[in-house]
N, C-alpha and C positions, 0 to 999 in steps of 0.2 A: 333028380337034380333040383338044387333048391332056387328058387328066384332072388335074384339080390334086390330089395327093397329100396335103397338107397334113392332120395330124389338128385339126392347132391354127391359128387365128388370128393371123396375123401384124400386128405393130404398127407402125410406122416410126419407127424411131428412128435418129440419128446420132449416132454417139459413135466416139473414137479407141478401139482394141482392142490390147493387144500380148499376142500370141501366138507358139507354136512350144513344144519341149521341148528340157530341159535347159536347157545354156547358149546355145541359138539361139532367140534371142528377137527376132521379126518387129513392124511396127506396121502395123496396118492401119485400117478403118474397120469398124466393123458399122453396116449400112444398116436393117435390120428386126431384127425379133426376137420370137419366140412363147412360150410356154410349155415348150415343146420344143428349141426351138432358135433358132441365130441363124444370118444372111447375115453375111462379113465380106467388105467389095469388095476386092479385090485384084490386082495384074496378073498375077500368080504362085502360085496356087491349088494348095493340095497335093494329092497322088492322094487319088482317092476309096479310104476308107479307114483313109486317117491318122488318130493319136490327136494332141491339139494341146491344150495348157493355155491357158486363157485368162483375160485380167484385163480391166474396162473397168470405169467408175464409172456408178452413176445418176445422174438429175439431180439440180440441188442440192436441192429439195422432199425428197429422201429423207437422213436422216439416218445414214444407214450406212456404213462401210467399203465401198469396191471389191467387188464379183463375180469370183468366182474359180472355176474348176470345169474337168472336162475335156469335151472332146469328140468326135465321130469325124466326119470330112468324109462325106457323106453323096450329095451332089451337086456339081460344080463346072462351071464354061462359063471356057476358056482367057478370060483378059485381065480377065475380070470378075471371078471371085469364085467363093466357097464356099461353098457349105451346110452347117451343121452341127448334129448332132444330140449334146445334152445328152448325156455317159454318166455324170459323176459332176460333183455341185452339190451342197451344204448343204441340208436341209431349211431354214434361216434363208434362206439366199438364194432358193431357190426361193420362197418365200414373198412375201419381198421382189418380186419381178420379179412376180408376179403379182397383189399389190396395186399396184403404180406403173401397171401396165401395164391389166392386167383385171378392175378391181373397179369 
């Protein structure tokens, strides 16, 4: 049996995601998302490792501009998807994702 990792509680959310760095900018799905971090499904998962900018909106309930911040892949499983762990997010944004999400 495997130990689940997790410091933070995961939510399920779906939303479109476009991510990568520089000018290679990818669209993906985020399937969940924590305090910490977020899943983006993908069939092409970057090494574990990568730094990857990403942008995705909340739902319409939230009045804000897009979420933007970076992150580093942390986990991935070929064809599925990534895991990634927050390194750099706005204190306003963080904030934001944690009242929609866990208050």
């Amino acid at each position: 049996m495997t130990q689940d990792k997790r410091i933070s509680p995961r939510m399920t959310y779906i939303v479109e995601v476009r991510y990568g760095e520089k000018d290679l900018i990818h669209r993906g799905r985020i399937t969940d998302i924590s305090e910490t971090g977020l899943f983006i499904d993908t069939l092409s998962p970057w090494p574990k490792g990568s730094m990857i900018h990403f942008y995705f909106n909340l739902p319409a309930e939230d009045p804000g501009p897009g979420i933007d911040g970076e992150g580093e892949v942390v986990w991935l499983q070929q064809q599925v998807g990534m895991g990634i762990r927050f390194t750099r997010l706005s204190d306003e944004h963080y904030q934001r994702i944690r009242r929609f999400f866990f208050s």
